[in-house]
N, C-alpha and C positions, 0 to 999 in steps of 0.2 A: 670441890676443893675445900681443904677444913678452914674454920675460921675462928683458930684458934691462935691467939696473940704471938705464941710462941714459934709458930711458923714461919712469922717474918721475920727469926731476929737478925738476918743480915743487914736488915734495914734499921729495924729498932736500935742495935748498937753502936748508932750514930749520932744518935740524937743525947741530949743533955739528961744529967736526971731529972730534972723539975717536967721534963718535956715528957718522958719515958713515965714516971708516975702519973702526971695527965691523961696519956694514952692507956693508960691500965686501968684508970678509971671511968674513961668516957666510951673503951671498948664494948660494954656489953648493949651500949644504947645505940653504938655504931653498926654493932652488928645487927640491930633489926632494922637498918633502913638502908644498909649495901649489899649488893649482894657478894658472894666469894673473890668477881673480877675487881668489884667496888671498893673492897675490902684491900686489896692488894694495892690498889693507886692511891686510896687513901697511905697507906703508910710511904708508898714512896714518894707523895706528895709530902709528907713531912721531910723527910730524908731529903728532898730537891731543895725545900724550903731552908734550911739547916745548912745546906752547902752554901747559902747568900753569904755566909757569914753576917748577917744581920742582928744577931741577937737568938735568944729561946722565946723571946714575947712575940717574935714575929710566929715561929712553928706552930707554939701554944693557943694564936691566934687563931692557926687554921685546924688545929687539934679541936680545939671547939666549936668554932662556926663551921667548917664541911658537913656534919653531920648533917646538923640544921638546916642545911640547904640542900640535903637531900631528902630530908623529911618533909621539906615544903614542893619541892617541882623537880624531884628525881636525881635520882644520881648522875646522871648523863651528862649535866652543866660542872656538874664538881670539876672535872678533869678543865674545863675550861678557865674556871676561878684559878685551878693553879698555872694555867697557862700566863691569865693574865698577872698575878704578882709576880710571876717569874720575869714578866715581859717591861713590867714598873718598875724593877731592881735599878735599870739602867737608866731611871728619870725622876725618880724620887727619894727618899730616903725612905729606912725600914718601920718609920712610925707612921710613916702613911701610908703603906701597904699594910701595913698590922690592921690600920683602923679600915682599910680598903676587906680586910678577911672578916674583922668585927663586925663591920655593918652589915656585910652579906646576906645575913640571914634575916635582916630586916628587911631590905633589898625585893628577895625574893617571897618573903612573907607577903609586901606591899603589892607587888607586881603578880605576885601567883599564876607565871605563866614561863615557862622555860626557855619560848623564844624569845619573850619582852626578857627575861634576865642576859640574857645573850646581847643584845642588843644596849643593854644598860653597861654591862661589860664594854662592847665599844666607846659606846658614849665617854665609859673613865680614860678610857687610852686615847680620847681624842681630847680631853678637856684637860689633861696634862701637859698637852705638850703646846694648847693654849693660852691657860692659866694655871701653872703651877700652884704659886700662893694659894686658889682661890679652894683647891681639892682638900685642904683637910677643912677648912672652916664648912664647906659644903656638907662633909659627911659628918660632921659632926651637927646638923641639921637634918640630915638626911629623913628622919624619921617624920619629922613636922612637913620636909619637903612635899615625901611620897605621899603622906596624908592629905596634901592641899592637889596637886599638881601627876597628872599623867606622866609617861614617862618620857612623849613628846613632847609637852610643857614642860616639862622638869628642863631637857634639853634647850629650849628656845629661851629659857628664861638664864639658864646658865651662858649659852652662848652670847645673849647681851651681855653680859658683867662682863663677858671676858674679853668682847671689842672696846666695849665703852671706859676699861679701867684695864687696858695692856702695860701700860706700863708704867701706872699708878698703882703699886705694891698697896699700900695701907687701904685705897679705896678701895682696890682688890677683895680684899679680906673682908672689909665691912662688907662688903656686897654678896659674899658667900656665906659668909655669917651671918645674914638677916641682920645686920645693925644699921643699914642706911636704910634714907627715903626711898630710894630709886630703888632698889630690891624689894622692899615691901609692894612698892608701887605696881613693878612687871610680876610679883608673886601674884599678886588680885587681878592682874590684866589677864594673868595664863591659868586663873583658877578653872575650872571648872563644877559645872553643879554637883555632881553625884559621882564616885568612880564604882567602877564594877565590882571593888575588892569589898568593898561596903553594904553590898547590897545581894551579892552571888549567894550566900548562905538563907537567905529570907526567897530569892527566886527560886531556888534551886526548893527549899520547900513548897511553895506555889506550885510548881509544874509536878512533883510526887504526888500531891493532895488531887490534882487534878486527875492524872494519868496512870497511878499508882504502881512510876515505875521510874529510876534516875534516868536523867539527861546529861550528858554532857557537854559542860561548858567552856570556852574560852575566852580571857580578853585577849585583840587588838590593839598594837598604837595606830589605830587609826589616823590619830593626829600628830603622828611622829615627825610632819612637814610641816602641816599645814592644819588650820583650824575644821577644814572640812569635817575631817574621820570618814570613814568605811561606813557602808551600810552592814547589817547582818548579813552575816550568810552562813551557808550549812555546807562546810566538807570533812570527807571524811568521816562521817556522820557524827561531825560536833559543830555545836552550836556556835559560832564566833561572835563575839559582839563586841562595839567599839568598849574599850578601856575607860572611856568617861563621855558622859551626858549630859546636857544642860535641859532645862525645863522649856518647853516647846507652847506656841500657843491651839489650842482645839477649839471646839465649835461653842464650848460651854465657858474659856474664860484660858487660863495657863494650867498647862497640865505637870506636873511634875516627872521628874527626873526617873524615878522611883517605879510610875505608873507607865512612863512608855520604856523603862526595862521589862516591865512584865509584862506588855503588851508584844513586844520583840521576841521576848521570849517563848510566849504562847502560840503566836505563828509560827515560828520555827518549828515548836516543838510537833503544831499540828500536821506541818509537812512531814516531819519524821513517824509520825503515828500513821498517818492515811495516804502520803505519799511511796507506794514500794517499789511502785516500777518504774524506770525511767520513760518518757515521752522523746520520743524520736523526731530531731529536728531535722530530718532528711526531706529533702524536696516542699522544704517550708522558707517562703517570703521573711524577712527581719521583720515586718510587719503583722504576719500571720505568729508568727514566734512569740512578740510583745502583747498581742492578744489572747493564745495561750496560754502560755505565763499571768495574766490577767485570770484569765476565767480560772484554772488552777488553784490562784492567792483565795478568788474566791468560792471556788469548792471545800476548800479545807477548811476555812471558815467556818462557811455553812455546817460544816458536818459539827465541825467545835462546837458552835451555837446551837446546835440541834440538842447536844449533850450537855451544854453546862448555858444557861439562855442567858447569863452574867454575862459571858465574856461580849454580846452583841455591843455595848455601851463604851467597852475597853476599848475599842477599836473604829467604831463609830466617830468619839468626840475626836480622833485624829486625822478625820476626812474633811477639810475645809474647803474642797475646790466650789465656787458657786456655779450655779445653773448656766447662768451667763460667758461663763471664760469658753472661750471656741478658738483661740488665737495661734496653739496647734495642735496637734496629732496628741500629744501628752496632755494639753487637757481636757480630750474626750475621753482618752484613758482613765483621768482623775476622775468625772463624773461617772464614766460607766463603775468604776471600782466604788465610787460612795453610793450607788444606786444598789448594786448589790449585796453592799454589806445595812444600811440605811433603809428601812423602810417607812423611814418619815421625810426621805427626802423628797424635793418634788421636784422632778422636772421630766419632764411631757415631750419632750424631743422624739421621735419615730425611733430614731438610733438605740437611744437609750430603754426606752420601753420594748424594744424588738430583746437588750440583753437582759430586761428584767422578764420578759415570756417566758425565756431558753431555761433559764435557771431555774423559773418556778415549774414549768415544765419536768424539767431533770429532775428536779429533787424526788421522788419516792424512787427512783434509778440508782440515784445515789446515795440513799438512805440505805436501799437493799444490796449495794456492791459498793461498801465506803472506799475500798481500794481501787476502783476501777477510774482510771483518769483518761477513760477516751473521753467521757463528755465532755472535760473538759477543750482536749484538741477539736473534738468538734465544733461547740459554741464559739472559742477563736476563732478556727478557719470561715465559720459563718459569719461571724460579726466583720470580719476583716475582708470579707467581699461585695458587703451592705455599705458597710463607711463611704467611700464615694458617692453612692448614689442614696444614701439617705440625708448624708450630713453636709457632701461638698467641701470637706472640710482642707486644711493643708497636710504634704505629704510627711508622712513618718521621717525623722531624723534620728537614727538609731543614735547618734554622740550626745544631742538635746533632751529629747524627749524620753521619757521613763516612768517609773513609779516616781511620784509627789508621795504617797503616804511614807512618814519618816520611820515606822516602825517596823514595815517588811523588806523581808531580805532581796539580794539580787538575784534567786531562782537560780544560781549555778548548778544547784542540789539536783534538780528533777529534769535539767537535760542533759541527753546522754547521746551520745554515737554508738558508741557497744555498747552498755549494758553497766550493770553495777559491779564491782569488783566484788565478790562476794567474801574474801579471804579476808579484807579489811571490816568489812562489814561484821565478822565473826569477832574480830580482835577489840573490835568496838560495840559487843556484847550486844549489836540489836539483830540478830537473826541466830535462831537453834544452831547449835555445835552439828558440822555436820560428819556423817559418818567417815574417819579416816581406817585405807588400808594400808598397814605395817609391815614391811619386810624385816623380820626378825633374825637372826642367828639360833641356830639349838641350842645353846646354851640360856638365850633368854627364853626359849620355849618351853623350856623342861623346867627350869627353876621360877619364872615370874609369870605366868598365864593364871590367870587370876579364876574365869571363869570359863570350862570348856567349851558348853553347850549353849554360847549368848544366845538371842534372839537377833531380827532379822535389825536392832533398832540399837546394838551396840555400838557405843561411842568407836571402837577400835576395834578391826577383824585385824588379826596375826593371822599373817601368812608365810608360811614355813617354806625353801627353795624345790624340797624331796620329801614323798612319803615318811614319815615316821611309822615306826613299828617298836611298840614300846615294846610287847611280847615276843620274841621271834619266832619262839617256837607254835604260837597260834598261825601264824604267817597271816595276822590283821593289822590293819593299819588303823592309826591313832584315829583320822580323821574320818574312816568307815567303822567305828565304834564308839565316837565319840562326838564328832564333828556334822556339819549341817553340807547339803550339797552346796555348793560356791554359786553364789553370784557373781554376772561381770559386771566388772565395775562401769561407769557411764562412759558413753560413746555420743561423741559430739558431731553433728554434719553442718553441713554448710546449707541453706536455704532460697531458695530465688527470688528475687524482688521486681516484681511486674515492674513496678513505677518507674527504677533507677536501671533496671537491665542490667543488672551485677546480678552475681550471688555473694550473699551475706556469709563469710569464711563461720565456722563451729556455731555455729545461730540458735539451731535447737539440741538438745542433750535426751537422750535415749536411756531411759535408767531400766533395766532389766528386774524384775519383783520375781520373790516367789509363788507359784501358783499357788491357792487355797487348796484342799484336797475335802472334798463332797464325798457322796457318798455312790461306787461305784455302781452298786444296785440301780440306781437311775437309770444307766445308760443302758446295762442291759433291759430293762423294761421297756426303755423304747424299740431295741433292737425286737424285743416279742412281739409290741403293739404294731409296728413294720414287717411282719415276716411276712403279709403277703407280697407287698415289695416286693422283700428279698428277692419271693421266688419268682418274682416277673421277672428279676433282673439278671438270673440265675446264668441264661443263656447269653444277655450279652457279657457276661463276664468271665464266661467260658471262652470264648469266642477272643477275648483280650488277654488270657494266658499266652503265654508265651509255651512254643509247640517243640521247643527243641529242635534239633537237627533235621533238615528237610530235605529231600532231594527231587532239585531242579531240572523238569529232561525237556526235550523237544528243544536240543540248544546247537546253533552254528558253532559255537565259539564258548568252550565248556573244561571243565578240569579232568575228565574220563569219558571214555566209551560207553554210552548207552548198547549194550548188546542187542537186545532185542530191536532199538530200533533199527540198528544196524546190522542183521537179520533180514529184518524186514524190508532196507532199503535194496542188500543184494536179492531177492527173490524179483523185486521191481527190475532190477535192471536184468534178469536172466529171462524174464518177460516182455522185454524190451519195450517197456514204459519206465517214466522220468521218477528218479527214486528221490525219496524226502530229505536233502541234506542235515535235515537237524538228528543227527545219530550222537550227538554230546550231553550231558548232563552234568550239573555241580549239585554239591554238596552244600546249605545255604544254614546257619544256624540263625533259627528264630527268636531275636531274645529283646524285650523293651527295658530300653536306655533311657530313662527317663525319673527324675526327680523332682516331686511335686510340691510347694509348700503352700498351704492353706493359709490366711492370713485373713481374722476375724475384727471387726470393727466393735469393741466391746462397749460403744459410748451410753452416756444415761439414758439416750434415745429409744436403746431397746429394751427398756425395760418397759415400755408402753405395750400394751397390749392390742391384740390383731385387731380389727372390726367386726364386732358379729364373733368373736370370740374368747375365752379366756385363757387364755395362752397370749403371753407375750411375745416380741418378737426375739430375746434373747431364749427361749424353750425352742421355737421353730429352729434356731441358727445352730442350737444344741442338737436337736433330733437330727436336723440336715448333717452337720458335723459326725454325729455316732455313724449314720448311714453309709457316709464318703467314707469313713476308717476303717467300717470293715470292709466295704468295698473293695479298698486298695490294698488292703492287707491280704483279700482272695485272691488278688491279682500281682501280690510282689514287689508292688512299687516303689521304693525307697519314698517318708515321706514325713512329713512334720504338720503340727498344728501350733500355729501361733495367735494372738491378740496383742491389741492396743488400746489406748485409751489418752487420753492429755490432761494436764494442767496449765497450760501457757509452755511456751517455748523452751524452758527451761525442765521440764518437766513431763516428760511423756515415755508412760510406762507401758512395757512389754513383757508379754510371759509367753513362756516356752511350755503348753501343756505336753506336749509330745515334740517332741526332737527326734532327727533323721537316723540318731545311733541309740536310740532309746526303743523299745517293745512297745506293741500295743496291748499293752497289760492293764490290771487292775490296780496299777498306779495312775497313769494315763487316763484312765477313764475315770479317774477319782479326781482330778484336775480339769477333764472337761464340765464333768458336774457338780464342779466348786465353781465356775468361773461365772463374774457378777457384769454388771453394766455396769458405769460410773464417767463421771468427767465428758470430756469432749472428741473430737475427729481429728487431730494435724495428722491428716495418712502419708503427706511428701516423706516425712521422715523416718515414719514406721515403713516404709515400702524402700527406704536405701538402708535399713536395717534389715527388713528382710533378703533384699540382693546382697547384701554382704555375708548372709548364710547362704543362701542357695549357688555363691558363688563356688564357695569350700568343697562342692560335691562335683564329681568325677562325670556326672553324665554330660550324655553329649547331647539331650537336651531337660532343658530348667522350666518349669512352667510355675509362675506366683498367680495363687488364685484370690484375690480380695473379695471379698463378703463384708457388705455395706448398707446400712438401712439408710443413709442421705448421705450428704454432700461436704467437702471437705471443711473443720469450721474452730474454730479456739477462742479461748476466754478473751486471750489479748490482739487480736486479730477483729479491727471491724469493717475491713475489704474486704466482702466476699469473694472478690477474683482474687483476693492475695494468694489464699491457698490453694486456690484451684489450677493457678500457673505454677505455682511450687511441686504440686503432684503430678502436673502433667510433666512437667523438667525431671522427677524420681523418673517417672514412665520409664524416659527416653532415654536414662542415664541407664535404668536394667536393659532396656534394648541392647543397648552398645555392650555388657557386659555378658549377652548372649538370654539371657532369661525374657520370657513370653508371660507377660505381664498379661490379665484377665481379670475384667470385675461384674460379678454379679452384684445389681443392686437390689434392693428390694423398697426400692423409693420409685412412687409410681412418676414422680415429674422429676425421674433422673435423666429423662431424652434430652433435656436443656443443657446438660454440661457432660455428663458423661460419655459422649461420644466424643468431645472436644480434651478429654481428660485419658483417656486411654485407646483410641482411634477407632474406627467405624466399624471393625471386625471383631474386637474382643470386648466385647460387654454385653451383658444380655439383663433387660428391666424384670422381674419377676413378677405381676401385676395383682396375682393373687400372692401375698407370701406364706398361706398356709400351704401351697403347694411344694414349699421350698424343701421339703425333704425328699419330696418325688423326682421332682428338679437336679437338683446338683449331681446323685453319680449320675445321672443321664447326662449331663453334661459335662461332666469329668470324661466319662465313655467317650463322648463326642472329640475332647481335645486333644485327650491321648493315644488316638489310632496307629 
């Protein structure tokens, strides 16, 4: 949309000249802080304003101040400001709206937060129709107000004046206007020490210096009721903190206002830093939870102090529980939390020294995997099964008992039931842009495609409906002369949860990679270094060609007459012996129905090397691999080579070296001998990815062969039966979709689960796995008869 002045002038020619020269001059400052829709409400917010018949000092009002108040906390609330003078027409006169549009942008200067201005917004529509008199002498203070007084305070100190002087006009006034005692009085009763508007630009430096990267902040009316205010907390991944602070006492004397801002702020900021995954409060006690949460505050801590040993002291003087308080459940919590943040504190309790072990314990765990927050669930769930029988203590009261420290947040941040919304998390700039696919039109294909040939790490793949063919008469197409083979895009499954007996709906996400391309020479040098192999195996793979049309004789009950045998039966009976009824024969075509898909376990595991050898086990899995392809390849079989690997549940990647409609070329074999080890094992998911290929195929029978150096296993997973009930659930789910699921291990103590993981008939242990190339076609031979 343009935004140029002269666009609007159905609107503009409404307005006065004094109003219209205004707008002509504050337009080019307007236009850098609305955007085209902004642009448009602004002017017919003048235009509404102008129809009050009020005056031009009323429009002029908001001709100036809108801007400003969307330069300070976004255009979004504008429309609201004019809501509300539109809404004060009908309760005050146009000079107090005028000054209601003027002060706005001090307003929102003071309050610097969009939903506190919304809310202040209320507050005038409610203190209007309380105290009329009292709202211009108010806002004509306004500025000294905001500067003493939150915008809860502001409120509680206004709604006194306006019970205590209803229907005392003149006290009214004095009392809005700061000219009495009693105003002065409830203004120092509702002051508070520090507000956030005073302090955000000096924090907000602190945490960059630290972290050397912005945070974002918010204030709170915490105290919009009541004097309490809100603890910090972190959503949406912004930092909330109450709107004003008073100075607190700590272990060294009164700490200021100033210093547990920036203590609040450095917790927070450190759960945003070292906090990424959420912690699953699934089949967790409110007990076991608050302990968690506990061990958590102090993991990130720890980690903070590990890196900056300053902040130990910032955090430290705010832990004042003594040794001695035991009276409940929150203050063992206080002392276990001052014990581990405190290493001068003393107390000697079993309890509390079992949480100072855990921790010292953990930490080179956590030094080497700063993101890894299972220790932390572990330490809770340990401590919180010790408490009874070390301490005796009283039971947990989740409404009671909590965090005493005043400077940490309420932990909403890091528990999760699904998962992190990750689209929000983009918008709020703490995690990579991730790659978006784009359904274009040809006309934006042809004229705005920027770059043809991206890589695999393009912010945006354009994706066209049909073939383009820019040349016709080549008869080639844009994207096989220009373009890269496609990726699919991620495929989400559902997961099985031993503990809960659900399945977890979209749990893990399947991203398909392009294979690497090596160098095809490799694989033929193995197939050299093997040919006597081959030729052992020459005969049984003769033997598993398919023979063509065959004909069946010696049959009761057959599609033709066997001549001969029936010949031979009348010579029996003109000899009067019993002649052989089977004189029938059919016709039988010999032909294998079968569809095979290899499915490789490419985790970091196999890049270890055999015993007694130098060769790893991802070279054996390789050689094994060349053997079985050409194997099948002499035998016809329809057939694929896939792999896997993991990064956490969200992440586990799959490549397609060879595909069912793809050759076994010296493409194919440049992708076998490109492909690396790396990451970890989630197989449940790579194994209903691979039944969702082998589904697609026409035979009438499916066979997935899985090749595995151990046991099912992920970064974020620390039950080991987690995955191993997930993969046996894949098993069962290809069973039912018709596919004969098979794992060769090559894990010698794979007899402990893998028979419990794919049933008692399809698994076989490899126990040497240099033999694994002699191994698999004989046992491909074996399953495909």
């Amino acid at each position: 949309m343009s935004v140029h002045l002269q666009d609007h002038a159905e609107w503009v020619e409404q307005l006065d000249p004094t109003s219209v020269a205004l707008l002509t001059h504050t337009w080019p400052e307007a236009a850098k802080v609305f955007s085209a829709r902004g642009l448009d409400n602004y002017v017919k917010g003048a235009a509404a304003l102008r129809g009050l018949g009020r005056g031009h000092e009323l429009v002029n009002a908001w001709i100036d101040g809108a801007p400003q108040v969307a330069k300070e906390i976004g255009e979004d609330v504008v429309g609201e400001l004019a809501t509300t003078a539109l809404m004060l027409a009908s309760k005050t006169s146009g000079s107090v709206i005028e000054l209601v549009l003027a002060t706005a942008p001090t307003a929102a200067k003071r309050l610097a937060d969009a939903a506190l201005f919304m809310q202040y917004l209320q507050f005038l529509n409610t203190l209007v129709s309380q105290a009329p008199r009292g709202l211009r002498p108010m806002l004509g203070q306004l500025d000294a107000l905001l500067g003493q007084l939150t915008l809860g305070g502001l409120r509680r100190w206004a709604m006194w004046g306006a019970q205590a002087h209803r229907t005392a006009f003149e006290a009214q006034i004095a009392y809005f206007g700061l000219q009495s005692k009693e105003s002065l009085a409830m203004l120092q009763q509702e002051r508070k020490g520090t507000l956030l508007v005073d302090v955000q630009r000096r924090i907000n430096m602190y945490l960059r210096a630290l972290w050397g990267r912005d945070f974002f902040m918010r204030p709170t009316a915490g105290d919009f009721e009541n004097r309490e205010g809100l603890r910090p907390f972190i959503e949406d991944y912004f930092i909330h903190l109450p709107d004003a602070l008073d100075a607190v006492q700590g272990n060294d004397g009164l700490v200021d206002a100033t210093q547990l801002y920036r203590a609040a702020c450095a917790h927070a900021a450190a759960h945003v830093v070292f906090t990424r995954q959420p912690i699953s409060a699934e089949s967790l006690s409110p007990w076991q939870m608050a302990l968690v949460a506990l061990a958590e505050d102090a993991r990130v801590e720890a980690l903070a102090v590990a890196r900056f040993p300053g902040m130990r002291p910032l955090w430290a003087q705010l832990h004042t529980t003594p040794a001695t308080q035991q009276a409940t459940a929150g203050d063992w919590m206080a002392r276990m939390a001052r014990a581990w943040i405190d290493p001068t504190y003393d107390d000697a309790h079993p309890w509390i020294a079992q949480g100072r072990a855990l921790m010292a314990e953990a930490m080179p765990r956590l030094l080497a995997q700063p993101h890894d927050n299972s220790e932390a669930w572990a330490m809770g769930v340990q401590l919180a099964h010790s408490y009874r029988e070390l301490t005796q203590g009283p039971a947990f009261v989740p409404r009671t008992d909590g965090q005493v420290a005043v400077y940490r947040d309420d932990n909403r941040y890091f528990w999760a039931f699904d998962g992190y919304d990750f689209e929000r998390s983009v918008a709020a700039g703490y995690e990579p842009p991730q790659q978006v696919r784009k359904q274009v039109s040809l006309m934006e294909f042809v004229n705005e495609l920027e770059v043809e040939g991206a890589g695999d790490d393009a912010q945006e793949v354009w994706v066209l409906g049909t073939e383009l063919f820019p040349y016709e008469d080549l008869g080639v197409s844009f994207n096989e002369s220009e373009g890269r083979e496609p990726v699919l895009a991620p495929v989400h499954y559902g997961e099985w949860d031993h503990m809960i007996q659900l399945e977890r709906p979209a749990w893990a996400t399947v991203q398909e990679r392009r294979p690497k391309a090596g160098d095809p020479a490799l694989i033929d040098g193995i197939l050299s270094e093997h040919r006597r192999l081959i030729g052992r195996m020459k005969f049984i793979l003769d033997a598993m060609q398919p023979q063509g049309v065959q004909r069946m004789r010696k049959l009761e009950d057959g599609d033709e007459i066997d001549l001969n045998a029936a010949l031979a039966s009348v010579i029996e009976m003109r000899m009067g012996r019993q002649p052989d009824p089977r004189i029938m024969m059919r016709s039988v075509r010999k032909t294998r129905d079968i569809s095979v898909l290899v499915l490789l376990d490419l985790s970091h595991s196999t890049n270890d090397k055999v015993a007694g050898q130098e060769q790893t086990v991802l070279d054996l899995t390789r050689s094994a691999c060349a053997l079985l392809a050409d194997a099948i390849q002499k035998v016809g079989d329809p057939f694929a080579i896939h792999g896997f690997c993991s990064d956490g549940r969200h992440d586990v990647n799959y490549w397609r070296f060879k595909d069912f409609d793809q050759p076994y070329d010296d493409l194919a074999k440049a992708r076998l001998a490109g492909m690396q080890g790396q990451l970890s094992t989630r197989m449940g998911a790579a194994i209903r990815h691979a039944t969702a290929a082998l589904k697609s195929q026409r035979s009438s029978k499916k066979l997935l062969l899985v090749i595995t150096d151990g046991e099912p296993a992920d970064v974020d997973v620390r039950d080991p039966q987690y995955l191993r009930h997930d993969t046996k659930k894949a098993v069962e789910a290809a069973a039912r979709n018709g596919v004969i699921t098979y794992c060769m291990s090559l894990d010698p103590r794979a007899d402990q689960y893998v028979s419990r993981i794919f049933g008692e008939r399809h698994y076989l242990v490899v126990d040497k796995v240099e033999r694994l190339p002699e191994k698999l076609p004989v046992l491909y031979a074996g399953l495909t008869r």
